[in-house]
C-alpha positions in Angstrom: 30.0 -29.3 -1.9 29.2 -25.6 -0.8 27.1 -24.9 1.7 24.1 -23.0 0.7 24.7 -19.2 2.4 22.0 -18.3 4.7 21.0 -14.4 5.3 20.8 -13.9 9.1 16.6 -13.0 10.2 16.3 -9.3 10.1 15.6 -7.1 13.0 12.3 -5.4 12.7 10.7 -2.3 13.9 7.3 -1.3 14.7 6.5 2.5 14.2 3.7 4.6 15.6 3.9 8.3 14.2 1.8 11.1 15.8 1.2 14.9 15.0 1.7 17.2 12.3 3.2 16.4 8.2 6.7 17.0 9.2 6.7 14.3 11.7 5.7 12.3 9.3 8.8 13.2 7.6 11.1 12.8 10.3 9.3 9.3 10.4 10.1 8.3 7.0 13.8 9.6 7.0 14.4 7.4 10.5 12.9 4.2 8.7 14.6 5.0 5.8 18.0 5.0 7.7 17.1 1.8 9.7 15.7 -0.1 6.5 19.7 1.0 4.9 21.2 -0.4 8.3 19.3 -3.6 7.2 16.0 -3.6 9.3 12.7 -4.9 9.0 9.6 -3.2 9.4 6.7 -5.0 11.5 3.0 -4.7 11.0 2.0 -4.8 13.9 3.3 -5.0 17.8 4.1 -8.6 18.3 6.1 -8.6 15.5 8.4 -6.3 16.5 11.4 -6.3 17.9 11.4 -2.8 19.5 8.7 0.1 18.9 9.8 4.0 17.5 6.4 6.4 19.0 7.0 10.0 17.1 5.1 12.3 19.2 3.8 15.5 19.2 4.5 17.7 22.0 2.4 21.1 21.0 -0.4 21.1 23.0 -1.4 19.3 26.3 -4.2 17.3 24.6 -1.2 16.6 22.2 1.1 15.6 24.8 -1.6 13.5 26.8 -2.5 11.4 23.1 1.2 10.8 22.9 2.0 9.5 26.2 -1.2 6.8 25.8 0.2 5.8 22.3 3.5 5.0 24.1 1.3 3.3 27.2 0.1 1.2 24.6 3.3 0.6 22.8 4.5 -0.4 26.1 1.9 -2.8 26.8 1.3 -4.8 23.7 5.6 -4.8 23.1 7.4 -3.8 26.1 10.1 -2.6 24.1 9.8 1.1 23.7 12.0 3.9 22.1 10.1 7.5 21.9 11.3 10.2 19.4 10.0 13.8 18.2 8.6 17.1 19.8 7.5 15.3 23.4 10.9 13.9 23.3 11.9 17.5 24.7 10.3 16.5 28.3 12.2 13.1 28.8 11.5 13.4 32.6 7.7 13.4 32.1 7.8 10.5 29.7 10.0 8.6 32.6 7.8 9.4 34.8 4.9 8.3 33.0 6.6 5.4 31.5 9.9 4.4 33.3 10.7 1.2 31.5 10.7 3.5 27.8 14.2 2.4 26.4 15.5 5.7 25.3 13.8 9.1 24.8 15.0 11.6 22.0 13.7 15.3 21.2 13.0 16.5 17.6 14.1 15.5 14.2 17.4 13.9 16.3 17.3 11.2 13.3 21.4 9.9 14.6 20.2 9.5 18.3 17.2 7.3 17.2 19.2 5.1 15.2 21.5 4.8 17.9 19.4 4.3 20.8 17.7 1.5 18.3 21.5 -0.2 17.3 21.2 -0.5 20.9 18.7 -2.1 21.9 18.3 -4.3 18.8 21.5 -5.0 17.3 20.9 -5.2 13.4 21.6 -8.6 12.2 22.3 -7.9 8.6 24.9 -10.1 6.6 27.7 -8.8 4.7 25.6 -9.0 1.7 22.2 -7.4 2.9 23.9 -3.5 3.2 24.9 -3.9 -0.9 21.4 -4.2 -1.9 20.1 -0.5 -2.8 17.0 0.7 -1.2 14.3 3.2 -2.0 13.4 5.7 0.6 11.0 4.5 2.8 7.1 6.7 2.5 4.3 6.1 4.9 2.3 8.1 2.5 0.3 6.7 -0.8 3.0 6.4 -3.9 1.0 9.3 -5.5 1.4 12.3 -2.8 5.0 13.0 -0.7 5.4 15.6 2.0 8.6 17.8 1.0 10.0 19.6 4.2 12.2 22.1 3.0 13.5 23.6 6.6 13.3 23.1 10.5 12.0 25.7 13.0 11.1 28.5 12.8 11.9 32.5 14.2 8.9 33.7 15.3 7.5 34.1 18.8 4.1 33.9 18.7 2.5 33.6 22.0 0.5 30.4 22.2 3.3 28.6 20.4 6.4 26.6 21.8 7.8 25.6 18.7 11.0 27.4 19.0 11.9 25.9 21.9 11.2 22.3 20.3 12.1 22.6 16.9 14.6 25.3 17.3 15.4 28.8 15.2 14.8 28.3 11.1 17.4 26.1 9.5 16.5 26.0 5.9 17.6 22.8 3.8 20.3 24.1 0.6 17.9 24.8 -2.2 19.2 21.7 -4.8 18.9 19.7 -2.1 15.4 20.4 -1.9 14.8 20.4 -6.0 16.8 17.3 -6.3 14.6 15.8 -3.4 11.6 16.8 -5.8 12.9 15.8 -8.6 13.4 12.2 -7.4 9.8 12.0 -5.6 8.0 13.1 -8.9 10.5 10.2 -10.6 9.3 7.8 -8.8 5.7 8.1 -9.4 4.8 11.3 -6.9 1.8 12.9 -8.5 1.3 16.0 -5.5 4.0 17.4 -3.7 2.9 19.2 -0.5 5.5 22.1 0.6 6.0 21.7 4.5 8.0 23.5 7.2 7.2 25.7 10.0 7.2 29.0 7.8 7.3 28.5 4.2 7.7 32.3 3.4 10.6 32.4 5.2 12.6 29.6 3.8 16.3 31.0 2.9 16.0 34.1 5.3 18.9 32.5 8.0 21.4 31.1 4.8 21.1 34.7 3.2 19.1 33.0 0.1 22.3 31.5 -0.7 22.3 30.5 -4.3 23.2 27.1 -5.6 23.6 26.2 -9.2 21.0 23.8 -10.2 20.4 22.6 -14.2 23.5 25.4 -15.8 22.1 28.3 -13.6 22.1 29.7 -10.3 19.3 29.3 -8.1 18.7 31.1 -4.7 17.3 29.5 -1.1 14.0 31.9 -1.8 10.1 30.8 -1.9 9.8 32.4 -5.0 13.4 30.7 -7.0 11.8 27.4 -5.2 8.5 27.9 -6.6 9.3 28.4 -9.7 11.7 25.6 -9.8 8.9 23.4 -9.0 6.7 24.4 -11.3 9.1 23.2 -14.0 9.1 19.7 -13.0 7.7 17.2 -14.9 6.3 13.3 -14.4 7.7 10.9 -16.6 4.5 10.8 -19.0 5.0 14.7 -19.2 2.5 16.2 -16.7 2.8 19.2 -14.3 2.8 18.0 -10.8 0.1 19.3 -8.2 2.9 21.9 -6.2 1.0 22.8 -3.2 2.2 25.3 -0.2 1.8 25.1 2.7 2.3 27.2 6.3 2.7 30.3 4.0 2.9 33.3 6.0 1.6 36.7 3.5 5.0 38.0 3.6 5.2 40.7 0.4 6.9 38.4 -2.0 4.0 35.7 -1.8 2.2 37.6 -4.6 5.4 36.9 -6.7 4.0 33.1 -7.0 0.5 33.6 -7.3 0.8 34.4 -11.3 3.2 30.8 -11.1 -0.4 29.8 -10.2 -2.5 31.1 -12.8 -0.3 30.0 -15.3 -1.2 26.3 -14.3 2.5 25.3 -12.6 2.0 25.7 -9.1 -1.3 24.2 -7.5 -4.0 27.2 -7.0 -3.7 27.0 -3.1 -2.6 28.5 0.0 -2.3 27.3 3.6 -1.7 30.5 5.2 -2.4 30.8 9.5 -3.8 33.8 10.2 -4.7 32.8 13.5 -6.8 35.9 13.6 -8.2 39.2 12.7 -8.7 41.4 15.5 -5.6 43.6 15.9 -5.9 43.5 19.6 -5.8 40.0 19.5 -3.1 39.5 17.2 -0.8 42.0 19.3 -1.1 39.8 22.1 -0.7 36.8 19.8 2.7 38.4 18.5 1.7 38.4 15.5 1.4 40.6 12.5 -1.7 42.8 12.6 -2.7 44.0 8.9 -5.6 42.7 8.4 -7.2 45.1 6.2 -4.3 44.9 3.9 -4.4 41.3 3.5 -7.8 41.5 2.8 -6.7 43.9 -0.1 -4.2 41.4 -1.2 -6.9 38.3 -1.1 -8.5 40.4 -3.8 -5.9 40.8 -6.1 -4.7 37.1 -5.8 -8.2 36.3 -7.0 -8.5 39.1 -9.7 -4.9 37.1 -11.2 -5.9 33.3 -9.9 -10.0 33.5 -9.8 -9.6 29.6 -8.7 -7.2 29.9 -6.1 -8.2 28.3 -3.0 -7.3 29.7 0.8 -7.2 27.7 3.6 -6.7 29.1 6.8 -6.6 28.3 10.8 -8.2 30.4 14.3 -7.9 30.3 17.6 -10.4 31.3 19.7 -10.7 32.2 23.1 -7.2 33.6 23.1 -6.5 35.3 26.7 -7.7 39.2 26.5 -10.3 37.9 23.1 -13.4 39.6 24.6 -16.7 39.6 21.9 -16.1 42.9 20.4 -12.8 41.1 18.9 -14.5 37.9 18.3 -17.6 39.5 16.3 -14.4 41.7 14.6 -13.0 37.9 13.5 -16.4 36.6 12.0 -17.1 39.8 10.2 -13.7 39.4 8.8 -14.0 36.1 7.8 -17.4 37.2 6.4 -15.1 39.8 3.7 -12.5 37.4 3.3 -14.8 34.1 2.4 -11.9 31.9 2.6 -12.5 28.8 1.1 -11.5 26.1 3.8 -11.1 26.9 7.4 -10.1 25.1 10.4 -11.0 26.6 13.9 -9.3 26.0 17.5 -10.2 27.0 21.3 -6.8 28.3 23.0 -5.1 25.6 25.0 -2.6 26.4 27.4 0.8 24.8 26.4 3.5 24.0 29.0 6.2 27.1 28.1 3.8 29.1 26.3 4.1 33.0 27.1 0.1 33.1 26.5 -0.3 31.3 29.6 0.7 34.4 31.8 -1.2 36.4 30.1 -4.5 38.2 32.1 -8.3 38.1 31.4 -7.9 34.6 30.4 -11.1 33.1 28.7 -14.2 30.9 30.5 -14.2 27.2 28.5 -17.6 28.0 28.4 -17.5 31.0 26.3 -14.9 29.4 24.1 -17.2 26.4 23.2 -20.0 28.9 22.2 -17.5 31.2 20.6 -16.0 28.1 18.9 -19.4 26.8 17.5 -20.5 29.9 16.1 -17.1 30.5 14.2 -17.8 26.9 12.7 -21.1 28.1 11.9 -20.2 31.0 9.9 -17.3 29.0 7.7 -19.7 26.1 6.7 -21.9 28.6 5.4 -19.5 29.6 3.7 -17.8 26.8 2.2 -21.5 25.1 1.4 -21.9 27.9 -0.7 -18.4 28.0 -2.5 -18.7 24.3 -3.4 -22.3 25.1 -4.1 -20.9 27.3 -7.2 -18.7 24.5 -8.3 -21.9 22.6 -9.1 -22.0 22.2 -12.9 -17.8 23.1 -13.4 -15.5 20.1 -14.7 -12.5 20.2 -12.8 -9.7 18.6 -12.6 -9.1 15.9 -9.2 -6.3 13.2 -7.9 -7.5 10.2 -7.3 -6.5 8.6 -4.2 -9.0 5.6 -3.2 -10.8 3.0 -6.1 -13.5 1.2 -4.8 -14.9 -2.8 -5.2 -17.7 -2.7 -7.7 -21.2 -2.7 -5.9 -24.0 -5.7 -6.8 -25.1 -3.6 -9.7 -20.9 -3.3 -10.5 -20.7 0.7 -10.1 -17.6 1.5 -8.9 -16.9 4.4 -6.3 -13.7 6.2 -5.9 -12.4 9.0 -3.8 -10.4 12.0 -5.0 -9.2 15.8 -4.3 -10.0 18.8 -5.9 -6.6 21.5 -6.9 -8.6 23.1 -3.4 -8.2 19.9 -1.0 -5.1 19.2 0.7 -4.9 15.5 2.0 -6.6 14.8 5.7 -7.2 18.3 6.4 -9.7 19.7 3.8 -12.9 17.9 1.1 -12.8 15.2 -0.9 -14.5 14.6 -4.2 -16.7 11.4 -4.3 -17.1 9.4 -7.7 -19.7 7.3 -9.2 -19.7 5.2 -11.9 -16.1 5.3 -11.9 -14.0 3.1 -14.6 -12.3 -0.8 -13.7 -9.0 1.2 -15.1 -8.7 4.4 -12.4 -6.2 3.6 -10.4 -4.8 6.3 -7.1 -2.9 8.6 -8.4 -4.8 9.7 -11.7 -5.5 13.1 -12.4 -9.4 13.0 -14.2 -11.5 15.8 -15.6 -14.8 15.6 -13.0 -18.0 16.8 -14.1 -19.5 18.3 -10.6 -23.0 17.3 -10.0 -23.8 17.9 -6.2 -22.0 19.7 -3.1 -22.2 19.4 0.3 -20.4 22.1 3.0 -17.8 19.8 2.7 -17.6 17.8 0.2 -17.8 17.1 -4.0 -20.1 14.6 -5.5 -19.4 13.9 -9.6 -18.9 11.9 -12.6 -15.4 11.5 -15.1 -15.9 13.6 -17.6 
């Protein structure tokens, strides 16, 4: 008589990620790897047999979050392994946390799995590494982040990604449209463009071109865009294709008609950081303002619904109030349609922190509460004209019928990217909706924020 043949107990990591979309996708790659070396995942501490922490090393505030989540870590496992950006500073994560098991910088996916073979040997069978396994997404089955290079070759100021992330490595262009292809497959319904500058992809491989469906397709924004907007789910749809970290490099108008002809989602992350073209010298950054201005106008004479999101600093060293008023009177021509604002932050590294006629926290409070003034005006009115319009929203919460049995759900306009801008609220919605469905909304009510509405 056989014996019956008994699979080994797996291994199983616990995973804490912090910070920005693209750690999230160095978070998913590393699980993916570990689940293929035939590890568990655990759901919460105890049930772990070693933690991953992904940190974010931009800012201090960053840096201070991430060394608590790996205190914590620490004191509800004990076993501790710390990856991503704060991974750069090993010796102030020792000294913080001596007993971490092994620290590892940025996107360093072979280290982690490495320092975690270590330290928790995997146990899989000779049987357990034949089984094929998806990748592994710690976002909902209907949206997936698509990183399509590392780094990034600028030098702005306030920024230390370079020295984190390195100098712009783009990703070969069918690996990136195959990557697409596969997410969309397998049920994606958004795909959110990521990477430290978007307009630049392809700029340090030449735009090499790869041949991709019986033609040749170049490492280029506007080759990628349109290569995306070709895609397809498997009931037929167009994909929401949205960009992100878009810098207004000349050849972004190239994709805005891709836009109004419905195959690229009506929506652009762009940081302009901000207006003033003192401000933006000492930033390092490009200072055409009035030209980009120009060029908002046109994308909304071709793509009237096109929807710009944007980020600020305020406060910058050398900002004084004549530049400041110059950034809300800006933002008063440019009524961008979703804006996030920041004070300045000194970050370890950062060339900004040398810099003279630095700004009272005081003063960036005030400044920082009247630039969030100005915006919500703003936005309560855009949403405010949506009233009335059926548009089109993802769905990506159903929920329990109340005692009367209405059922809520939550969704995203083409103009809200996932946990940084508005969300549409339903009522009355059907038992069938399900996350992930694309519905015709009829808009009832606004907010500065958000959409209140009914299927159509």
């Amino acid at each position: 008589m056989n014996t019956p043949l008994t699979l080994p107990d797996q291994k199983k990591i616990g995973m804490v990620s912090l910070g920005c979309p693209k750690a999230l996708v160095d978070s998913e790659r590393i699980l993916t790897r570990l689940r293929a070396d035939g590890y568990a995942f655990a759901e919460d501490y105890a049930g772990a047999d070693v933690v991953l922490v992904n940190t974010c090393g931009f800012l201090d505030s960053a840096k201070e979050e991430s060394l608590a989540a790996i205190g914590e870590a620490i004191a509800e496992n004990g076993r501790v392994i710390v990856t991503g950006c704060m991974g750069e500073e090993a010796d102030a994560i020792r000294a913080a946390h001596p007993s971490v098991l092994a620290v590892t910088g940025a996107h360093q996916y072979e280290q982690v799995v490495e320092a975690v073979h270590l330290h928790a040997p995997p146990s899989q069978g000779p049987f357990v590494d034949l089984i094929p396994q998806p990748d592994i997404k710690l976002t909902p089955r209907h949206y997936s982040y698509l990183k399509i290079s590392e780094g990034c070759n600028h030098s702005c100021a306030f920024c230390i990604i370079p020295s984190l992330r390195g100098k712009l490595a783009s990703r070969r262009i069918d690996a990136v449209l195959r990557e697409a292809e596969k997410l969309v497959a397998a049920g994606t319904r958004e795909l959110l463009i990521i990477s430290q500058d978007t307009s630049a992809y392809g700029v340090d491989i030449r735009h090499e071109s790869r041949p991709w469906k019986g033609q040749d397709v170049r490492a280029h924004m506007t080759d990628m865009a349109r290569e995306l907007g070709g895609l397809r789910t498997p009931d037929g749809q167009t994909p929401w294709v949205r960009l992100h970290y878009v810098y207004p490099y000349p050849h972004v108008d190239q994709v805005i008609p891709l836009m109004a002809e419905g195959l690229l989602t009506p929506y652009l992350d762009i940081p302009f950081q901000h207006a003033s073209p003192k401000v933006l010298k000492l930033m390092r950054r490009p200072a055409n303002e009035a030209k980009v201005l120009e060029r908002l106008k046109s994308w909304r004479e071709i793509c009237p619904d096109i929807a710009i999101r944007s980020s600020f600093v305020v406060g910058f060293p050398g900002e004084t109030e004549e530049d400041f008023r110059y950034l809300l009177d800006w933002l008063e021509e440019a009524q961008l349609d979703r804006v996030g604002a920041f004070r300045f932050e000194p970050v370890e590294g950062a060339a900004a922190n040398a810099l003279p006629d630095q700004v009272a926290e005081g003063v960036k409070e005030e400044r920082y509460a009247r630039i969030m003034e100005v915006t919500e005006r703003i936005s309560a009115a855009k949403l405010a004209a949506k009233v009335g319009r059926t548009l089109p929203v993802i769905i990506d919460e159903v929920g329990e019928p109340d005692e009367d049995g209405d059922i809520g759900a939550t969704g995203r306009s083409q103009a809200d990217a996932p946990e940084i801008d508005g969300a549409v609220y339903l009522r009355s919605a059907p038992a069938t909706l399900v996350p992930g469905d694309i519905v015709s909304v009829r808009i009832e009510d606004a907010d500065a924020h958000d959409l209140f509405g009914v299927i159509a």
